[in-house]
OpenMM code with the backbone's topology and positions (N, CA, C; nanometers):
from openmm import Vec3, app, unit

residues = "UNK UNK UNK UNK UNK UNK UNK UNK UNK UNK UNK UNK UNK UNK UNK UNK UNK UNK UNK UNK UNK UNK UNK UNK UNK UNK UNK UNK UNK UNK UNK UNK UNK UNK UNK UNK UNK UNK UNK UNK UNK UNK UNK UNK UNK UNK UNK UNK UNK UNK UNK UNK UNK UNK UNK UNK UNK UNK UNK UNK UNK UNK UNK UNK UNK UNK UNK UNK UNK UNK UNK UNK UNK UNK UNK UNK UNK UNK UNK UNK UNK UNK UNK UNK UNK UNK UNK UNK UNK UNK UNK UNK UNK UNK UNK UNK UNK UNK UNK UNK UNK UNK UNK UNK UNK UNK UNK UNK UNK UNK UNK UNK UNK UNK".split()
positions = [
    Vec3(5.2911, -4.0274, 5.4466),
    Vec3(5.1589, -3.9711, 5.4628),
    Vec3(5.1558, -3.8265, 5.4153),
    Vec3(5.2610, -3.7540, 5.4423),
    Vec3(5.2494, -3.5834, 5.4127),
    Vec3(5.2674, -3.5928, 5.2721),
    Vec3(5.3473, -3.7098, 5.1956),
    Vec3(5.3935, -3.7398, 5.0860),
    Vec3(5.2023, -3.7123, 4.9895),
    Vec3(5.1361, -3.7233, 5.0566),
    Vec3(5.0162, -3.8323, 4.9716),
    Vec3(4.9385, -3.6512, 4.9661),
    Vec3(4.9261, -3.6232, 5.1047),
    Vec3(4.8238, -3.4801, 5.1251),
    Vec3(4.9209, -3.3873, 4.9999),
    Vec3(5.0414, -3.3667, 5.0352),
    Vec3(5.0866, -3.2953, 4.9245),
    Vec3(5.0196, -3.2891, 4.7644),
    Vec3(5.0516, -3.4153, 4.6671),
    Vec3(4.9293, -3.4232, 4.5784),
    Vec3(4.8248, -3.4143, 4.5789),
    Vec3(4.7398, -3.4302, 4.6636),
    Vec3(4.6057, -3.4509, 4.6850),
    Vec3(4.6143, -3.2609, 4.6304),
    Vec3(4.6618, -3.1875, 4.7384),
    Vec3(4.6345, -3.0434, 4.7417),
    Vec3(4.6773, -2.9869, 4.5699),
    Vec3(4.7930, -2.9909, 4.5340),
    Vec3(4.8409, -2.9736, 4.3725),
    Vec3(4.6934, -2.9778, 4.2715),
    Vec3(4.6274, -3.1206, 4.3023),
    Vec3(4.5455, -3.1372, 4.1390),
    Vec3(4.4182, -3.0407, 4.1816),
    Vec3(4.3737, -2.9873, 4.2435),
    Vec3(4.2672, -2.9466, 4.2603),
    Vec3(4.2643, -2.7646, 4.1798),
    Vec3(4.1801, -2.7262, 4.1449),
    Vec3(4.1445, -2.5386, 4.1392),
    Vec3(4.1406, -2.4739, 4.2628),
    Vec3(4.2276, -2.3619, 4.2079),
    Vec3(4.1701, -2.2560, 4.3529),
    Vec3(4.1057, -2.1622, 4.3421),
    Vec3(4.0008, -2.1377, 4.3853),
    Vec3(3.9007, -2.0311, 4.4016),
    Vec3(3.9950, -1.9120, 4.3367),
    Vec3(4.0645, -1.8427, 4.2279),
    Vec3(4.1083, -1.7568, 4.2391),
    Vec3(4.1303, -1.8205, 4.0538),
    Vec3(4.0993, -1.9118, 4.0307),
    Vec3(4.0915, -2.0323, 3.9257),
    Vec3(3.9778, -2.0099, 3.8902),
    Vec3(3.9165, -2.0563, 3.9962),
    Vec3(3.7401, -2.0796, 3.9057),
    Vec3(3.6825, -1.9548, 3.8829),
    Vec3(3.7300, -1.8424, 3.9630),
    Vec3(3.6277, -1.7233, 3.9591),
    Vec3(3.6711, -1.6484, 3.8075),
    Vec3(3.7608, -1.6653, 3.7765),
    Vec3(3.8527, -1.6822, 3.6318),
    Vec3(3.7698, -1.6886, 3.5315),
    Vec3(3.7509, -1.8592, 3.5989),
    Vec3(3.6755, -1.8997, 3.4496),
    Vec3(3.5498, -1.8346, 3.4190),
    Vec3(3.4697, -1.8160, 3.5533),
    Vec3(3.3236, -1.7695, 3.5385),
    Vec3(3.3435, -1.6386, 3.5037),
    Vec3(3.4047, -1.5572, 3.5199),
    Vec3(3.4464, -1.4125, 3.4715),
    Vec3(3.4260, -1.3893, 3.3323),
    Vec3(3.5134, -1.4892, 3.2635),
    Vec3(3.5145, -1.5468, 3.1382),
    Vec3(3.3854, -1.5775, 3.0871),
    Vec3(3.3152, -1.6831, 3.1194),
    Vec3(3.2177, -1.7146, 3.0877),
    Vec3(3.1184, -1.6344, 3.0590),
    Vec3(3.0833, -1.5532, 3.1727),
    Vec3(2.9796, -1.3938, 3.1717),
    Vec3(2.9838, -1.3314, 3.0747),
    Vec3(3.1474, -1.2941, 3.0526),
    Vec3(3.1416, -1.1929, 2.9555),
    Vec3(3.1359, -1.2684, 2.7987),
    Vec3(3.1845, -1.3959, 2.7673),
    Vec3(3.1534, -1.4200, 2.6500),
    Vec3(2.9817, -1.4165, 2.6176),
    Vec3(2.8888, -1.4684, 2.7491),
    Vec3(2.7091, -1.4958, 2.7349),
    Vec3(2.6926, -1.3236, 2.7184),
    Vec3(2.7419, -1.2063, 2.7953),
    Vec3(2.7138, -1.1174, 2.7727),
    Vec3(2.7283, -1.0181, 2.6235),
    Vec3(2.7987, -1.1007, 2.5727),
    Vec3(2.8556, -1.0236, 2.3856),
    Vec3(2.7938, -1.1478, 2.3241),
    Vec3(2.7369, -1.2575, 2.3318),
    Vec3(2.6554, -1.3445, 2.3066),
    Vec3(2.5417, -1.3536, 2.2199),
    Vec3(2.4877, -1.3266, 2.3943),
    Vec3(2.3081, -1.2724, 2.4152),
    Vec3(2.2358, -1.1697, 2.3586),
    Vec3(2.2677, -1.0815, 2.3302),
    Vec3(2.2746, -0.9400, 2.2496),
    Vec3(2.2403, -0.9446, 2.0898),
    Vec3(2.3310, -1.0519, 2.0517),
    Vec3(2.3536, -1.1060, 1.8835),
    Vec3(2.2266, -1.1641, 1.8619),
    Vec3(2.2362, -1.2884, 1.9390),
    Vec3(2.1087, -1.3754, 1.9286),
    Vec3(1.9813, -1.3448, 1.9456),
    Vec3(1.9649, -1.2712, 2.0141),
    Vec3(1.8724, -1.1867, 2.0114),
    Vec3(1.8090, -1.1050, 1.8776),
    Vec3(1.9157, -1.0443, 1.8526),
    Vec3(1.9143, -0.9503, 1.7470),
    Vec3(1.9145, -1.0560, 1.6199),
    Vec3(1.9594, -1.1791, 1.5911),
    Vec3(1.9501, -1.2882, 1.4798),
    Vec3(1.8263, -1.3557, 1.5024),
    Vec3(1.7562, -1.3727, 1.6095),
    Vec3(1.6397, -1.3649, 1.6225),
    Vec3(1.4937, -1.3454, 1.5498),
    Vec3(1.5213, -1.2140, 1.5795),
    Vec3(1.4480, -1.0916, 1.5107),
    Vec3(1.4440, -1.0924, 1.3867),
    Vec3(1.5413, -1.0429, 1.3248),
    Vec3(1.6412, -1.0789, 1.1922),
    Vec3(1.5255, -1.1894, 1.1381),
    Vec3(1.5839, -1.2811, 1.1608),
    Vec3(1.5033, -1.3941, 1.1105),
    Vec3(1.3415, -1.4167, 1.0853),
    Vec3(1.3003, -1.3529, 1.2046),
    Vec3(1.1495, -1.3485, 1.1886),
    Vec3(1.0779, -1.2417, 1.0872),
    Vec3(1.1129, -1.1455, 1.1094),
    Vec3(1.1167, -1.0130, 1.0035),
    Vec3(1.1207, -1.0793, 0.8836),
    Vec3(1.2240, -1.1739, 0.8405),
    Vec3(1.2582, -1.2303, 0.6890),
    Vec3(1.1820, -1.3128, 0.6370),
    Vec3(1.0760, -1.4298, 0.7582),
    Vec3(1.0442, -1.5009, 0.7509),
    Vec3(0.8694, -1.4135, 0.7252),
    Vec3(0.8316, -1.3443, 0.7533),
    Vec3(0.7001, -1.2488, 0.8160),
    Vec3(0.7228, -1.1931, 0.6321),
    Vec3(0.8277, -1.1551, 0.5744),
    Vec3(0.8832, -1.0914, 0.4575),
    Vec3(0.7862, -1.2031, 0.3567),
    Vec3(0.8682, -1.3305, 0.3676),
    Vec3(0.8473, -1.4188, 0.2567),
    Vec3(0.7031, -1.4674, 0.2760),
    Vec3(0.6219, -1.4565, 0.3780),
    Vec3(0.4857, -1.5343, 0.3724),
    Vec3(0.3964, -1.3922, 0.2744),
    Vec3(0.4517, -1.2631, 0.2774),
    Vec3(0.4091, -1.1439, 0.2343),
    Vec3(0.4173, -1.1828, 0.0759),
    Vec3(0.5597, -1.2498, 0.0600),
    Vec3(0.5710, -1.2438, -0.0939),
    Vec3(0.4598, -1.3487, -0.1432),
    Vec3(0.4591, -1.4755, -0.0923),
    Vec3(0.3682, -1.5699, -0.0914),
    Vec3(0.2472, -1.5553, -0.0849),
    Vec3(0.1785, -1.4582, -0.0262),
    Vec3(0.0150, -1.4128, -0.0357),
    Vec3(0.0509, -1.3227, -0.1718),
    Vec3(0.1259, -1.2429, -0.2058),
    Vec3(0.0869, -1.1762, -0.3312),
    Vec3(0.1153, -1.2401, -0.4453),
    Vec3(0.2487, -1.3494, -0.4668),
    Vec3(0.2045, -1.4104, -0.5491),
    Vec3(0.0614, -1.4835, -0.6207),
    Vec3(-0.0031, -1.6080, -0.4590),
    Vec3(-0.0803, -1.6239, -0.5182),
    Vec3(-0.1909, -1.5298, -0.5349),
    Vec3(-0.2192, -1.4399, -0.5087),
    Vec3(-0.3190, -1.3419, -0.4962),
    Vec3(-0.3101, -1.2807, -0.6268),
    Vec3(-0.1547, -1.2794, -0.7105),
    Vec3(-0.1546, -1.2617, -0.8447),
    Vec3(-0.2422, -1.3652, -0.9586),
    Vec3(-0.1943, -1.5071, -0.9052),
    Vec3(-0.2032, -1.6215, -0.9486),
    Vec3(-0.3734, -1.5901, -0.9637),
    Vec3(-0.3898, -1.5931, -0.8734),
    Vec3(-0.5822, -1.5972, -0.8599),
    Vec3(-0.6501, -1.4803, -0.9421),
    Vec3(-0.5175, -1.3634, -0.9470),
    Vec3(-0.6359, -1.2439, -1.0444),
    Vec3(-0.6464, -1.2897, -1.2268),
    Vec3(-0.5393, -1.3249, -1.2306),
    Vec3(-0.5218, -1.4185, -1.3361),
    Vec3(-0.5938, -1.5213, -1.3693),
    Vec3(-0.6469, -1.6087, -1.3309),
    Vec3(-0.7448, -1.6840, -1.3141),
    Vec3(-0.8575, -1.6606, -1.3316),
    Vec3(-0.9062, -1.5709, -1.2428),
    Vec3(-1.0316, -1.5166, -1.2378),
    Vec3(-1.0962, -1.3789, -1.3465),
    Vec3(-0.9806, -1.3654, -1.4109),
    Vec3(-0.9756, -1.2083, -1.4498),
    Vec3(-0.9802, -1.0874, -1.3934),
    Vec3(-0.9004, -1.1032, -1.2645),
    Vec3(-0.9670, -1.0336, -1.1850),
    Vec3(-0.9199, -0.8871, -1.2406),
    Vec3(-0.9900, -0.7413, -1.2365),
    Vec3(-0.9361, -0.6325, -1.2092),
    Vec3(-0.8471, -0.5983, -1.1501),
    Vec3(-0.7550, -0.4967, -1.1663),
    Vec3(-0.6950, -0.4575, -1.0772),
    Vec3(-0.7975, -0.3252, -0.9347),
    Vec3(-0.7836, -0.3455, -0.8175),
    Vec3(-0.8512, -0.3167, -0.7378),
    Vec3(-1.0122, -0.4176, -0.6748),
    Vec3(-1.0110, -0.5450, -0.7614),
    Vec3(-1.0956, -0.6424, -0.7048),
    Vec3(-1.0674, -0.7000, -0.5482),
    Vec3(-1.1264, -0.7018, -0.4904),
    Vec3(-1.1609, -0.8014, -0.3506),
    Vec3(-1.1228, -0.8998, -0.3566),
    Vec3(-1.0213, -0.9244, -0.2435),
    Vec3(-0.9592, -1.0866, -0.2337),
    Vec3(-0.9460, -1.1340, -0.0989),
    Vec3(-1.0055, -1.2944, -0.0785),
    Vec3(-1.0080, -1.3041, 0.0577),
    Vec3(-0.9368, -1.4233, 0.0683),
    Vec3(-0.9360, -1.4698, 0.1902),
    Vec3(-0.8593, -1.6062, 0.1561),
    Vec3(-0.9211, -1.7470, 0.1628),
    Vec3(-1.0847, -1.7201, 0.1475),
    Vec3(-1.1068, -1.8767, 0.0668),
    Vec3(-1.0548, -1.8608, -0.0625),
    Vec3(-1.0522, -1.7044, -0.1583),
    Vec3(-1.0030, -1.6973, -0.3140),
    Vec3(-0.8657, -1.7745, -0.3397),
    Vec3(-0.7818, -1.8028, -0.1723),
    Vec3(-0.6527, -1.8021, -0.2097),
    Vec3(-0.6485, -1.9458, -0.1791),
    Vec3(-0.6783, -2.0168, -0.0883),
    Vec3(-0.6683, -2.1507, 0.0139),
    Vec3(-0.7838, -2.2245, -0.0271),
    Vec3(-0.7562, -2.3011, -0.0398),
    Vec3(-0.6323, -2.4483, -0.0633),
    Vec3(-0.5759, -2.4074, -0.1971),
    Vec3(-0.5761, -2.3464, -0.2981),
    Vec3(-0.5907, -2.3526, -0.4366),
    Vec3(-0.4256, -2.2749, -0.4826),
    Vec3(-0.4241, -2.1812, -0.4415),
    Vec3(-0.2979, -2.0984, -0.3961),
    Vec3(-0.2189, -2.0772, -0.3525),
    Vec3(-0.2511, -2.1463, -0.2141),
    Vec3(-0.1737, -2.1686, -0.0958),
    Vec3(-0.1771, -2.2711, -0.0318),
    Vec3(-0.1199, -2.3687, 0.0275),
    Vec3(-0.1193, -2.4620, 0.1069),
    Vec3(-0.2480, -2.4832, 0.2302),
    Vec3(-0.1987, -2.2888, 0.2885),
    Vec3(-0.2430, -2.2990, 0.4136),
    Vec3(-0.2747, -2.1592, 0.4228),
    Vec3(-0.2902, -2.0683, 0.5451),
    Vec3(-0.3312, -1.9306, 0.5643),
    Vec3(-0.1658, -1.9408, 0.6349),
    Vec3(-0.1037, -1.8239, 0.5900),
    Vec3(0.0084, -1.8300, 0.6647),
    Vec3(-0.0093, -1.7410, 0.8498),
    Vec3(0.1039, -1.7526, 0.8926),
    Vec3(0.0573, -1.7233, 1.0455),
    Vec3(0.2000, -1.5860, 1.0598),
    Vec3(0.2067, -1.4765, 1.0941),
    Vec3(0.3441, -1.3706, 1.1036),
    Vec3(0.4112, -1.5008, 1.2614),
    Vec3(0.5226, -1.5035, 1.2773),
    Vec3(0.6042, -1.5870, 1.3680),
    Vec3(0.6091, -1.4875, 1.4770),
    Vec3(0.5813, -1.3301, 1.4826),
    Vec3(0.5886, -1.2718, 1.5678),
    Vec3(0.4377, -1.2212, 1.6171),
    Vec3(0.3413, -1.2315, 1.5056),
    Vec3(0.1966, -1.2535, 1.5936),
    Vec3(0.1013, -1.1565, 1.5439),
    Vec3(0.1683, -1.0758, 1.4486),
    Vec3(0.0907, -1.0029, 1.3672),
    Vec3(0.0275, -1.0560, 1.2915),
    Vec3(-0.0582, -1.0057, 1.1931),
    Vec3(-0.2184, -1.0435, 1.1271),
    Vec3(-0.1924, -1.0016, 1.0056),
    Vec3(-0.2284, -1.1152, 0.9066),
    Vec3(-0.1955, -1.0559, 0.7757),
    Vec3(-0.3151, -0.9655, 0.6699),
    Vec3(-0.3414, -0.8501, 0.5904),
    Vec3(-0.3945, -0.8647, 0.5765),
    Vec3(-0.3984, -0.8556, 0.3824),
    Vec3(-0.4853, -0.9211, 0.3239),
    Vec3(-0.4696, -0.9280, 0.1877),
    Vec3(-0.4168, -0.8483, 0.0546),
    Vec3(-0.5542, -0.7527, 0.1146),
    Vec3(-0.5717, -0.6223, 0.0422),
    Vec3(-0.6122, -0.6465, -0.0910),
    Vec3(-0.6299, -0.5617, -0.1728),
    Vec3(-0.6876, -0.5677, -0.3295),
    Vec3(-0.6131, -0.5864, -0.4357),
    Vec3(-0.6735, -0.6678, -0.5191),
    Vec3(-0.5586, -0.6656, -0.6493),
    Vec3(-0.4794, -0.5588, -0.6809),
    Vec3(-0.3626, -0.6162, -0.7028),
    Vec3(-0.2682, -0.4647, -0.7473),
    Vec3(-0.1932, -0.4123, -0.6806),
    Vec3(-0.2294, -0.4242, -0.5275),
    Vec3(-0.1464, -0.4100, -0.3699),
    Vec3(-0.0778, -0.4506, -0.2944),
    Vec3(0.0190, -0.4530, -0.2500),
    Vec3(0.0687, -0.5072, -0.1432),
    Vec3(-0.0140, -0.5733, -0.0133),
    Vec3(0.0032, -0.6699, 0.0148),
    Vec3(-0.0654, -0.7214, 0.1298),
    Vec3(0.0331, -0.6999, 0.2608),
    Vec3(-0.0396, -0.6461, 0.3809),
    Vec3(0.0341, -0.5909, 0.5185),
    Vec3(0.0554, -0.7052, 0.6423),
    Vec3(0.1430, -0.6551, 0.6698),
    Vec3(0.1338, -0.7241, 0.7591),
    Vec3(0.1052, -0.6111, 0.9407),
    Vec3(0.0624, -0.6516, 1.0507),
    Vec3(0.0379, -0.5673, 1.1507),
    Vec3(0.1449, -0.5214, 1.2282),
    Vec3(0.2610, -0.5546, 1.2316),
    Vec3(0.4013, -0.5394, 1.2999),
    Vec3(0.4534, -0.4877, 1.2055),
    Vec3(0.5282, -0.3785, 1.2765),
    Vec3(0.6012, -0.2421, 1.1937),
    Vec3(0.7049, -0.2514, 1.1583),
    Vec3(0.7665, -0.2704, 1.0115),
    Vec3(0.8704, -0.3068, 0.9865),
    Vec3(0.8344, -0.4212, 0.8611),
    Vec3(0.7326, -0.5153, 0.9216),
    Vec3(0.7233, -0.6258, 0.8257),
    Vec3(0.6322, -0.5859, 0.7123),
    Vec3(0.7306, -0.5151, 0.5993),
    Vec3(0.6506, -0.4871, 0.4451),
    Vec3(0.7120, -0.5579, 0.3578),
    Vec3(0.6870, -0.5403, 0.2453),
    Vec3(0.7464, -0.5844, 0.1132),
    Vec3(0.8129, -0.4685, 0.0769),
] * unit.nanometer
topology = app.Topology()
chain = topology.addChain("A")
for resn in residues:
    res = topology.addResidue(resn, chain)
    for name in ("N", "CA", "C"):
        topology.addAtom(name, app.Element.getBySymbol(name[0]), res)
């Protein structure tokens, strides 16, 4: 019988074990969380980047077309369906806005230019 409790006690963790592991654990989520975060961001910024390049292309596409001047008015029925698929949307919630032939189109979140 003492034969049996003996193993029983061996296979198990001891609190001095597990607090180990979770120690561990913390600090890898804590050098983690930080990154991902920051790749995140990263990403959206890049993504907020390319819908920028995508309105001025077609917004090129369309002055061309139209003949347009440089400094003509452009909105986005000029651009949608014809240009663009769709009206694009910033992933972080900013507002795009066109601007005039010849220009860069903005976006409302600081950081996201061409």
């Amino acid at each position: 019988m003492k034969r049996i409790l003996k193993n029983r006690r061996k296979r198990g963790f001891t609190l001095v074990e597990i607090m180990i592991v979770v120690l561990i654990i913390g600090i890898l989520l804590a050098i983690a969380v930080p990154n991902f975060i920051k790749a995140r961001e990263t990403s959206r910024t890049k993504s907020c980047i390319s819908s920028l390049r995508q309105i001025d292309a077609g917004k090129e596409q369309w002055a061309m077309d139209a003949k347009a001047a440089n400094g003509a008015a452009v909105v986005w029925g000029d651009l949608v369906p014809d240009y663009m698929k769709k009206q694009p949307e910033c992933p972080t919630g900013g507002t795009y806005t066109i601007a005039a032939v010849g220009t860069d189109p903005t976006c409302t979140i600081a950081g996201h230019i061409l």
